[in-house]
C-alpha positions as CSV (number, residue, x, y, z in Angstrom):
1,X,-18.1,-11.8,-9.8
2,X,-18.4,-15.3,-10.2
3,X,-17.6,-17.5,-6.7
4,X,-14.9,-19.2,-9.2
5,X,-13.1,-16.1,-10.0
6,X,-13.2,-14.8,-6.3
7,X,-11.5,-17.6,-4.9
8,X,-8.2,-16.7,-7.7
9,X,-7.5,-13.5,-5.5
10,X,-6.6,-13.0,-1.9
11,X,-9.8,-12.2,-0.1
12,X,-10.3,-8.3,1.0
13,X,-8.8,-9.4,5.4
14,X,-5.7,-11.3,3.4
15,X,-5.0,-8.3,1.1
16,X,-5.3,-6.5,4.2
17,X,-2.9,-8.1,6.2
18,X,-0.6,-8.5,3.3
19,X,-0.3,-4.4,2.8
20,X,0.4,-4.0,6.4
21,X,3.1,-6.6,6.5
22,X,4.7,-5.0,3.7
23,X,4.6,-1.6,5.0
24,X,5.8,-2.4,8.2
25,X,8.8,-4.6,7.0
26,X,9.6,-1.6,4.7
27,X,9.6,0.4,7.6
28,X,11.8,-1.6,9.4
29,X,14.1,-1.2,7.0
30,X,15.1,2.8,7.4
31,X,17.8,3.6,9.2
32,X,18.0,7.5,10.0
33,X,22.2,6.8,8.9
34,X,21.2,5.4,5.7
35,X,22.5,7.1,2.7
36,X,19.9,10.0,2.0
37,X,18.7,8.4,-1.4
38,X,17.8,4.9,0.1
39,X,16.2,7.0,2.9
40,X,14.4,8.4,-0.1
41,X,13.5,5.0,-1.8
42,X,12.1,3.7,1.2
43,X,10.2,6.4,2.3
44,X,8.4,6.8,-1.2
45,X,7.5,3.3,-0.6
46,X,6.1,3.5,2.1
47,X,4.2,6.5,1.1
48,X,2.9,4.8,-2.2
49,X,1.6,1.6,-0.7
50,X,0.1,3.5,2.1
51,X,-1.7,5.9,-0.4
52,X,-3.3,3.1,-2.6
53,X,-4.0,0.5,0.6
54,X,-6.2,3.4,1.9
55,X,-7.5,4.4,-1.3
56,X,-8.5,0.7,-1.8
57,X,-10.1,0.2,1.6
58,X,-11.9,3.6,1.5
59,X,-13.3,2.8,-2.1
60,X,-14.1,-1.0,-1.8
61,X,-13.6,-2.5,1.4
62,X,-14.6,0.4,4.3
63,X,-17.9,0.9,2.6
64,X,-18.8,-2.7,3.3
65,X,-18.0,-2.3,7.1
66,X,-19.6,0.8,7.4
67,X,-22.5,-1.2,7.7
68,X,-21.0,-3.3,10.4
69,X,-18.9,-1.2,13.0
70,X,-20.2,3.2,11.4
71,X,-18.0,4.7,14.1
72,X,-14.9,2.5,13.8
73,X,-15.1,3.8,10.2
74,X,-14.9,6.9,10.7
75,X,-12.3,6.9,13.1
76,X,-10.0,5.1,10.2
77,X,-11.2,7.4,7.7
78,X,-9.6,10.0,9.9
79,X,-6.4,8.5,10.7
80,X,-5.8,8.1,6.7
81,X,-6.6,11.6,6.6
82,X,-3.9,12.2,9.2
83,X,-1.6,9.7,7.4
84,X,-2.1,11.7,4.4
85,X,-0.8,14.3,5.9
86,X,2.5,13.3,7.2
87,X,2.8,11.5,3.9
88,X,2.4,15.3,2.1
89,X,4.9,16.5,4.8
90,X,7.4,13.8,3.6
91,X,6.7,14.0,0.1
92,X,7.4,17.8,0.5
93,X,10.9,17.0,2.1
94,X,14.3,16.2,1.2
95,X,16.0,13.3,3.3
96,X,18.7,16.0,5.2
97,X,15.8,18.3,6.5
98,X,16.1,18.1,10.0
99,X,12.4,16.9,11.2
100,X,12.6,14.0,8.1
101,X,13.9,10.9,10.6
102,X,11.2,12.4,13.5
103,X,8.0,13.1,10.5
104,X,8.4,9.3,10.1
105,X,8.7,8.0,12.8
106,X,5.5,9.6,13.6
107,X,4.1,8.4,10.5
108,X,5.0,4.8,11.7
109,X,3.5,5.4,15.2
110,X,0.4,6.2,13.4
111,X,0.3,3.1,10.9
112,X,1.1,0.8,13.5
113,X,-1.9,2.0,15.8
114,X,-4.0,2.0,12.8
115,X,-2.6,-1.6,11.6
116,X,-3.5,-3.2,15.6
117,X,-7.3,-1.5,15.6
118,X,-7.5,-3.4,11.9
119,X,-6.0,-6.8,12.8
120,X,-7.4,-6.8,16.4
121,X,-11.6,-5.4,15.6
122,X,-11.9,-4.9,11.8
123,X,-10.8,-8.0,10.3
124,X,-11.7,-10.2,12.2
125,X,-15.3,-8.4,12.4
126,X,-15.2,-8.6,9.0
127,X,-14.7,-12.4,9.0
128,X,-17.5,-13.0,10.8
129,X,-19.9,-10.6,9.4
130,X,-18.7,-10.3,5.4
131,X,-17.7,-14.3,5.3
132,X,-19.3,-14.8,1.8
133,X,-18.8,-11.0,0.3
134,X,-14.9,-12.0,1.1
135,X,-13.3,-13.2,-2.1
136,X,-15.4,-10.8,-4.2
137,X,-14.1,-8.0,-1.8
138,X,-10.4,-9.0,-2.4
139,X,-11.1,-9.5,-6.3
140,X,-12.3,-6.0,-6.7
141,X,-9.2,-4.8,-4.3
142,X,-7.0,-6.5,-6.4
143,X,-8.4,-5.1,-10.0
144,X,-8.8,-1.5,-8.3
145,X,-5.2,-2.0,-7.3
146,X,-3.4,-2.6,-10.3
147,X,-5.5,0.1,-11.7
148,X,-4.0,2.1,-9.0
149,X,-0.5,1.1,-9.4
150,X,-0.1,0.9,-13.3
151,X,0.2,4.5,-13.8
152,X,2.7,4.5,-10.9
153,X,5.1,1.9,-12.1
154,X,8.1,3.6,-13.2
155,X,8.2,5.5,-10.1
156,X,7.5,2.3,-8.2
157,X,10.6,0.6,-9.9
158,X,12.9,4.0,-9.2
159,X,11.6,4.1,-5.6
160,X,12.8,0.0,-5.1
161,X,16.0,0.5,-6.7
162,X,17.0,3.7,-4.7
163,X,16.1,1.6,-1.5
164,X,18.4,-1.4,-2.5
165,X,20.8,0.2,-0.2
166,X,23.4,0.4,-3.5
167,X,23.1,-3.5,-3.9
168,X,23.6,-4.0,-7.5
169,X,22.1,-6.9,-8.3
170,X,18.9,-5.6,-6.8
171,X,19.0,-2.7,-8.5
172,X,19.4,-4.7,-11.8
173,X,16.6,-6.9,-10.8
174,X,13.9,-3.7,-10.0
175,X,15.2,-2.8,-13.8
176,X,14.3,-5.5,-15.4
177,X,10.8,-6.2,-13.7
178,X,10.1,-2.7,-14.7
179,X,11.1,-3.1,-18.3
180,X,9.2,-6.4,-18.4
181,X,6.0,-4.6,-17.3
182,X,6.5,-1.5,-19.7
183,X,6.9,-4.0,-22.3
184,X,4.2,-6.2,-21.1
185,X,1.8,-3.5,-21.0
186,X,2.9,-2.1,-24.3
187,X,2.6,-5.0,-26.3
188,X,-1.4,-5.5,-24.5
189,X,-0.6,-8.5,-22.4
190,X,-1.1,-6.1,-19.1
191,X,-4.3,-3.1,-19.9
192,X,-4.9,-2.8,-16.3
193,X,-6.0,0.9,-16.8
194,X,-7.8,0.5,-20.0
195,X,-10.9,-1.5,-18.4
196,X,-13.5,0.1,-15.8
């Protein structure tokens, strides 16, 4: 990729940072009273942007590090492997079982440990070591994600409006971004999935 077209996306640390942000703010955001379908919004979320976040660093970005730091790898490899698990648990529950409110919370206990041994050793060994390989990094994240995600945007949209807490205008407004990027990708302004 072209130093030019790099520099357009967030680099591969930026991107990084940007997913954890956003899954920790979304986390933030559940409240074991909440009504059980926002619990339900905002737990598919979660799950969803954890899924393709580690799907994107395990594909593009962890390779690259591997060469850096083998046995910090692994050891993240592994916790998405245990992330992936309580995210199956979830996925496999409704929001009144009993252990829902505690299989997150564990969930979040292991994101945020993963999230400080990123932002504290990873990233900023990969800005030292992967400076230049950066921007290409966080282009090929970004192409890999909406790859990623376009298959995934209706339930995207639903899982955004059920976590609006009942606020209507949100709702509308998760409606309409989703019907503008059906309609975008119909018409062949968006063919994310159709290029390798």
């Amino acid at each position: 990729m072209t130093n030019l077209v790099s520099r357009l996306f967030p680099t591969a640390t930026n991107m990084i940072r940007l997913d954890h942000t956003h899954v920790l703010s979304t986390f933030h955001q559940y409240k074991a009273s909440a009504p059980a379908r926002v619990k339900k919004g905002l737990v598919n979320t979660i799950c969803t942007a954890l899924e393709i976040h580690a799907q994107l660093e395990e594909e593009i970005f962890y390779p690259e590090m591997r060469k850096i730091d083998d046995e910090r790898i692994t050891k993240a490899i592994d916790e998405h492997s245990e992330m992936r698990r309580l995210i199956g648990l979830l996925r496999a529950m409704e929001p009144e079982a009993r252990d829902y409110d505690e299989t997150l919370s564990a969930l979040m206990r292991d994101v945020m440990h993963h999230v400080a041994d990123e932002e504290t050793i990873l990233l900023p060994a990969a800005e030292k070591h992967l400076e230049d390989k950066l921007g290409d990094l966080g282009a090929q994240m970004t192409k890999r994600r909406l790859q990623l995600a376009g298959p995934r945007t209706g339930e995207i949209a639903l899982d955004m409006g059920r976590a609006a807490s009942g606020n209507t205008a949100a709702i509308a407004m998760v409606g309409l971004a989703a019907a503008g990027l059906l309609l975008a990708r119909r018409s062949g302004h968006l063919r994310w999935h159709a290029r390798a």
